[in-house]
Structures are given as C-alpha cells and as structure tokens.
C-alpha positions as semicolon CSV with decimal commas, in nm:
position;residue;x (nm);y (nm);z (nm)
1;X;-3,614;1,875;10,237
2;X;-4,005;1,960;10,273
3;X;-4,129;2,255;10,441
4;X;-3,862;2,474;10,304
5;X;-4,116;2,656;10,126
6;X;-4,238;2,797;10,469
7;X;-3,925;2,850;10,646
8;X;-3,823;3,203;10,505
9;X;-4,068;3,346;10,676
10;X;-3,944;3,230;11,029
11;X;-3,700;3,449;11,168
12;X;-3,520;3,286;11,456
13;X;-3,624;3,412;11,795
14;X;-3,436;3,682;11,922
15;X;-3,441;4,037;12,191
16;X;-3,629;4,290;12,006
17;X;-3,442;4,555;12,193
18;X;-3,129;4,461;11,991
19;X;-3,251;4,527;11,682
20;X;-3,184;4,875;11,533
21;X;-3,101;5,013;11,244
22;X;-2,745;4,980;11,192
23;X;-2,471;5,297;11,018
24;X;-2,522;5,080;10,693
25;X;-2,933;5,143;10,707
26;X;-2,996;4,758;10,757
27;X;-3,202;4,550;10,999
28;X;-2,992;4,408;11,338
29;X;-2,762;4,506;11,562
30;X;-2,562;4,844;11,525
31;X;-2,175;4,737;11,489
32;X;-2,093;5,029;11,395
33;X;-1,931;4,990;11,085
34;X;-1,945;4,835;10,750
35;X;-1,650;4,662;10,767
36;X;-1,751;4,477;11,086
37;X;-2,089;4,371;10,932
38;X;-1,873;4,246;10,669
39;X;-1,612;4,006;10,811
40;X;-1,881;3,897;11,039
41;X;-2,082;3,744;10,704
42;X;-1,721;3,594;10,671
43;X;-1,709;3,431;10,983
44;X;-2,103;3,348;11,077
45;X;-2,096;3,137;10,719
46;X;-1,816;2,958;10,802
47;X;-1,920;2,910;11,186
48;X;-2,280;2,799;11,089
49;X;-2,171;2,561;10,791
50;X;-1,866;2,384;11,006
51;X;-2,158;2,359;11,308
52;X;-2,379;2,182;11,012
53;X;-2,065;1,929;10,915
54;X;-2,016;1,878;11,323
55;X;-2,348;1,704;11,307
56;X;-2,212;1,415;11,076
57;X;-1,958;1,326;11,347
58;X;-2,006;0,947;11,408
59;X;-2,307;0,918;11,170
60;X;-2,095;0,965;10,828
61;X;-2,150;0,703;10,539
62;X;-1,805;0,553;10,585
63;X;-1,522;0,581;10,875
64;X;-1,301;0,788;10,643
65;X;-1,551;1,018;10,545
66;X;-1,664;1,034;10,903
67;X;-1,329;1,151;10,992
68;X;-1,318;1,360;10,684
69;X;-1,648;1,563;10,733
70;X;-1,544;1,655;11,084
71;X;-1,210;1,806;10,978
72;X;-1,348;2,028;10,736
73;X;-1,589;2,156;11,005
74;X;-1,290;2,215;11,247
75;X;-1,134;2,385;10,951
76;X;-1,461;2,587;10,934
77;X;-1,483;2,639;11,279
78;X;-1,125;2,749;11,263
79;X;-1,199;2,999;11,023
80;X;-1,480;3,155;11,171
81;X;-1,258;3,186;11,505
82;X;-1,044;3,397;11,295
83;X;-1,321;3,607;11,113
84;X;-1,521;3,644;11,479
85;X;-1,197;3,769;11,602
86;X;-1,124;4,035;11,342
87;X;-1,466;4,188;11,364
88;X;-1,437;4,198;11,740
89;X;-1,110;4,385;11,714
90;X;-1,291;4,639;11,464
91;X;-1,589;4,667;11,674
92;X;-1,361;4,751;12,003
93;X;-1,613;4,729;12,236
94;X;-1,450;4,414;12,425
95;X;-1,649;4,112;12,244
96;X;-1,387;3,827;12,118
97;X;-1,442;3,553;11,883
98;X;-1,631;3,360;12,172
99;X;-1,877;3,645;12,246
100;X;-1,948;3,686;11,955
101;X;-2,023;3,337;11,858
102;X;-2,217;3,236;12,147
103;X;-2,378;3,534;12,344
104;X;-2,577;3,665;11,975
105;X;-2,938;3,607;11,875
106;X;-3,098;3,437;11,538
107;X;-3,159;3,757;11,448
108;X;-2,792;3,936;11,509
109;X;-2,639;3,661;11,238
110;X;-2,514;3,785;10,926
111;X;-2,473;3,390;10,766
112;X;-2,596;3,310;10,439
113;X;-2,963;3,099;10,435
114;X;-2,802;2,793;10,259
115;X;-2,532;2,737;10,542
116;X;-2,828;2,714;10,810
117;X;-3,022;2,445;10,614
118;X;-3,024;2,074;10,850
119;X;-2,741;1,874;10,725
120;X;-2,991;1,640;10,506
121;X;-2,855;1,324;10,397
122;X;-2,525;1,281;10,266
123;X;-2,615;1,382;9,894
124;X;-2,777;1,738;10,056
125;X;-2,460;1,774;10,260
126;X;-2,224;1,697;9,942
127;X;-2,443;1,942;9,735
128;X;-2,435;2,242;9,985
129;X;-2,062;2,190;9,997
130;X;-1,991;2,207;9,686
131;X;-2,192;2,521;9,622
132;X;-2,026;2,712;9,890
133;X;-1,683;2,559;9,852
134;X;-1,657;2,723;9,520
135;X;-1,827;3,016;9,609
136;X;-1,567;3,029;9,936
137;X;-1,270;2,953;9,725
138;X;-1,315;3,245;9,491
139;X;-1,411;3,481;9,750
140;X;-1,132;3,435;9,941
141;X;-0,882;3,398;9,651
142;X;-0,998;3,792;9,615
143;X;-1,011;3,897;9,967
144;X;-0,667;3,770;9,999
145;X;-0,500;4,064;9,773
146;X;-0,739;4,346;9,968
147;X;-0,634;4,640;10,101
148;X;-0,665;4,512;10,475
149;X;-0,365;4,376;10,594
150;X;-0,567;4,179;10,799
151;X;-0,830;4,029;10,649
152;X;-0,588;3,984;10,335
153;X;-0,416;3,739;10,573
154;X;-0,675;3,530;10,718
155;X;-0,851;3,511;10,376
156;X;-0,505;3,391;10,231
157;X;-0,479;3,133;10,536
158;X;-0,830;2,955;10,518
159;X;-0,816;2,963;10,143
160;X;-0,556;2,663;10,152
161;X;-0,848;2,501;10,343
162;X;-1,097;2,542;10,127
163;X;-0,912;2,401;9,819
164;X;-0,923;2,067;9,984
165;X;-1,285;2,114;10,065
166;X;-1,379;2,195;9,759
167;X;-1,168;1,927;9,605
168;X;-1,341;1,652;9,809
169;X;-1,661;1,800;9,795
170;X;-1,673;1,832;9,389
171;X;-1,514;1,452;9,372
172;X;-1,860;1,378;9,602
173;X;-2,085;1,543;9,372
174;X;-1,935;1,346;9,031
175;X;-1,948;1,003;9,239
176;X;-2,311;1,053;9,384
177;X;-2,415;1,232;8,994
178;X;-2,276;0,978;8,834
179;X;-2,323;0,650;9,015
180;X;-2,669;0,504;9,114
181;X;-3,007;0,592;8,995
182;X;-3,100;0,653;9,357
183;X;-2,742;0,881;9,413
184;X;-2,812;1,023;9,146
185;X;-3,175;1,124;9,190
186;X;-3,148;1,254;9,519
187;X;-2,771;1,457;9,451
188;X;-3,059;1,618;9,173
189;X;-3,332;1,654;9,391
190;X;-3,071;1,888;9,651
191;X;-2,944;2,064;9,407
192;X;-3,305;2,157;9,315
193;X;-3,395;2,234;9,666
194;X;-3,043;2,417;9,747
195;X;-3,015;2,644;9,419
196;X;-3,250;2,942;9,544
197;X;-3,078;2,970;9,810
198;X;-2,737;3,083;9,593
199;X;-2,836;3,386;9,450
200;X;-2,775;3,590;9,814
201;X;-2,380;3,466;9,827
202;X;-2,328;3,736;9,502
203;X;-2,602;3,997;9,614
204;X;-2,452;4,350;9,609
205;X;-2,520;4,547;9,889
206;X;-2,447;4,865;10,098
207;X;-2,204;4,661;10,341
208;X;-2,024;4,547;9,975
209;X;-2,008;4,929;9,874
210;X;-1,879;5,079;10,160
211;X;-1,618;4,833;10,226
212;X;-1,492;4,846;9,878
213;X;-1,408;5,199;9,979
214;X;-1,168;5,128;10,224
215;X;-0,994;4,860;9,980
216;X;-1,185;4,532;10,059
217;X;-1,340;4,513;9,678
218;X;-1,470;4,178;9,558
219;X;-1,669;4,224;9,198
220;X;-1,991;3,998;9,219
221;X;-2,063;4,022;8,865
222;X;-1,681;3,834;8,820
223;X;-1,791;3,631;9,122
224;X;-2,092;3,477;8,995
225;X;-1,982;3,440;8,639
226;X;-1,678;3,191;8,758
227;X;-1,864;3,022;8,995
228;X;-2,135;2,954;8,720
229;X;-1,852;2,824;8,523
230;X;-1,722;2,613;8,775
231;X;-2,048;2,473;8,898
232;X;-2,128;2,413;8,555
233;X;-1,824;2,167;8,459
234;X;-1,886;1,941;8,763
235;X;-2,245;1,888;8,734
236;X;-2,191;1,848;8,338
237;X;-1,934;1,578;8,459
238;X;-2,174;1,418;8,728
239;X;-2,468;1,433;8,472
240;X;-2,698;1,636;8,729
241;X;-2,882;1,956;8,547
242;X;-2,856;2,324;8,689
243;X;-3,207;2,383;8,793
244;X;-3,417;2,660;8,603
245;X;-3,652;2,951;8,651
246;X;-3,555;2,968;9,005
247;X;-3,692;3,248;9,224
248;X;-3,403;3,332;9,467
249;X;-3,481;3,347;9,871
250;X;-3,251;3,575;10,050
251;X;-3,255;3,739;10,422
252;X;-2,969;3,596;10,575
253;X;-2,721;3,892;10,563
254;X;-2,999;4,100;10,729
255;X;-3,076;3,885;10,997
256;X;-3,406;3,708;10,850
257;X;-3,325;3,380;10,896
258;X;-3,491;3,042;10,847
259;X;-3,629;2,866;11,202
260;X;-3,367;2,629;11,158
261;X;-3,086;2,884;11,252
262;X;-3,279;2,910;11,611
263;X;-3,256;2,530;11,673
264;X;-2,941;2,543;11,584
265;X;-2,765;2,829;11,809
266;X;-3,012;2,678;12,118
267;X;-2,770;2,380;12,062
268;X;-2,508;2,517;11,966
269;X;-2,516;2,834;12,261
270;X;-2,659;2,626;12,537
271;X;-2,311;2,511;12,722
272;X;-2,157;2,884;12,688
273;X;-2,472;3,052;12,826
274;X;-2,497;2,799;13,090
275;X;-2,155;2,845;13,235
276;X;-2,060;3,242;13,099
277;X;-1,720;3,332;13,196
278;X;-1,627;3,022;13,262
279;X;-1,261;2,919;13,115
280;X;-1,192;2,602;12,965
C-alpha cells in the first residue's frame, strides 16, 4: 500500500484542548486510570479492525466470504461494545460504549496502527487478520484468567470468537501463500508492508505495569515468543517468508495515529454526531 512510509507522521485531526497528560504520564485524554486506558486498547482494536472488515460488505471475493468477512466484523464490533462498555463503567463519568465510540477524536484512540490501515485487497485484509487474530487469541486466552472479574469474562467470551477468526483467517493465508504466483506475491508483498506495524501489539508500557498491579498481568516476552511461533508455522506452510531487518512504527496506543484513522471515524462518526441523543 504506497505512501505508508509518510503516514506515521499524520496524526488524525483532533481538539487540542483534549489532550493532556494523562495519571499514566502519556499523551491524550486523562481517563483517569490505567486500567481504563487499558481495556479501551481492548476495545478501540477490535472496534477499528471490525469497522475495516465492514468495508468488504458486498465487495468480498466470493458470496460466502462476503457473508463471512462481515460476521467477523459484527463479532468485532461486538467485542468492542463490550470493552467500550467496561472502560465506561471504570471511568464513571456517564460515557457508555456509544460515547465512547462515536463522540472521541483521532487523537483520543488507543487502537493499534495496523488495525487502522485501508482494508487493501483481499490478500492485505487476509494478512492483517491473521496477524492480529493470533495476537488476539493469545491475549485474550491470558486476560481471561485475570484478576478482574470483569474483564476475565468478556475476554473469555470474545475469545470463542476469535478462534474461528483466526481459523479462517490462517486457512486464507496458506490458500493465497500457496496457490498462484500472483496470490502468492501479493499475500508476500502485505506481509512485508504489515510486519512493522507488529512490534507495538507486545510493547511494554506504563498502562501494562500498572494494570498488572491490580491483577490484569499479560507477559509480552511469552506473548511475542508464541505468536512468533505461531506465525511462523503458517507462513512456513503457505511458503511466504517473515520479512527481515524491520524497523518497527508505533504511536497508536498514545494517540499518534496514521491519517487514515481520521477518514475513517469522519465515516464512521458522521450519523451519531449528526443526530446525538437520538435513540434507535
């Protein structure tokens, strides 16, 4: 996907009066606590990726796979719902799921970069999935033993979910890896274009260390060892190569997004923040 190389540095737009430093000493929006920076990274990944797969809805390869890609996203969607809500409950200043979801700026989401990427063809999307599936699959598989009743649940809940994504998504990657020259080529060329963005899923940070204080722990190193291992297999088995000497491009969990996330929420905002309060 060209320009990439010049997106990091566009930060979608956003009110510079909400931007503070926050408890946790990061750039955006005070919360007010760790934990509510934290499940909202749960649910703005999920929200922004199942936005991403919403795109694909009457333009996918096949009528199955049409039908497939936008379940997963209202399994995403779902997710987030959940997430959005929890951190809206911690924060206790009123804001539900919806709010929280709609009425933000570029610059107040704690996604991931590689979840705000456009969709891409269907080898991009395939690729993307896969990376985060088994990212999401581990991650939750150790959120869903935390100390936080909680966030144990809905982590156990959407994890069921994300086996099947990452089942169908890692069945995609062998098929497009190892099929055509031209599936194959371009499955290789996302993968090369995708892979610096993976390094900020297992980035340790403040958020991480505080929360693991109150019982939420996840260890990264662990993390990012498995999902090498799993990544790994697949590609082996869909005869794609892990790209090398790869400087990683991060932001997203501080609010320095690509200028794709703007586009994105203008869309994705602009019926909410044309009719607020209304009730569906």
């Amino acid at each position: 996907m060209a320009g990439h190389d010049d997106e990091e540095a566009g930060v979608a737009a956003g009110s510079a009066s909400a931007v503070t430093i926050n408890v946790a000493g990061t750039r955006g929006p005070s919360f007010g606590a760790p934990l509510v920076e934290y499940v909202l990274r749960l649910g703005d990944d999920r929200l922004v990726l199942g936005h991403r797969l919403s795109e694909w809805t009457g333009h996918g390869p096949i009528l199955e796979e049409d039908i497939a890609l936008s379940n997963m996203a209202l399994d995403l969607v779902g997710q987030a719902n959940m997430f959005l809500g929890l951190a809206g409950e911690l924060e206790g200043k009123g804001r539900d799921a919806d709010a929280l979801a709609f009425f933000r700026e570029g610059v107040q989401y704690r996604n991931a970069l590689i979840v705000e990427l456009p969709r891409g063809d269907f080898g991009f999307t395939m690729a993307r999935q896969f990376l985060f599936d088994v990212y999401s699959v581990l991650l939750l598989d150790a959120l869903a033993s935390c100390a936080h009743e909680q966030l144990a649940a809905i982590a156990a809940k959407s994890l069921k979910e994300c086996k099947y994504h990452l089942r169908h998504s890692s069945e995609w990657v062998v098929r497009l890896g190892d099929g055509t020259e031209e599936s194959h080529a371009r499955v290789q060329q996302s993968l090369n274009e995708l892979w610096r963005y993976t390094g900020e899923l297992f980035a340790h940070d403040e958020i991480d260390a505080a929360v693991a204080a109150l019982g939420v722990t996840v260890d990264a190193g662990a993390l990012q060892s498995r999902w090498d291992n799993m990544v790994q297999d697949v590609l082996q088995r869909a005869t794609l190569s892990v790209p090398t000497d790869v400087v990683m491009t991060m932001g997203g969990r501080r609010g320095r997004h690509t200028e794709h996330l703007g586009h994105m929420l203008a869309v994705m905002q602009s019926v909410a923040r044309a009719h607020p309060g209304a009730t569906w």
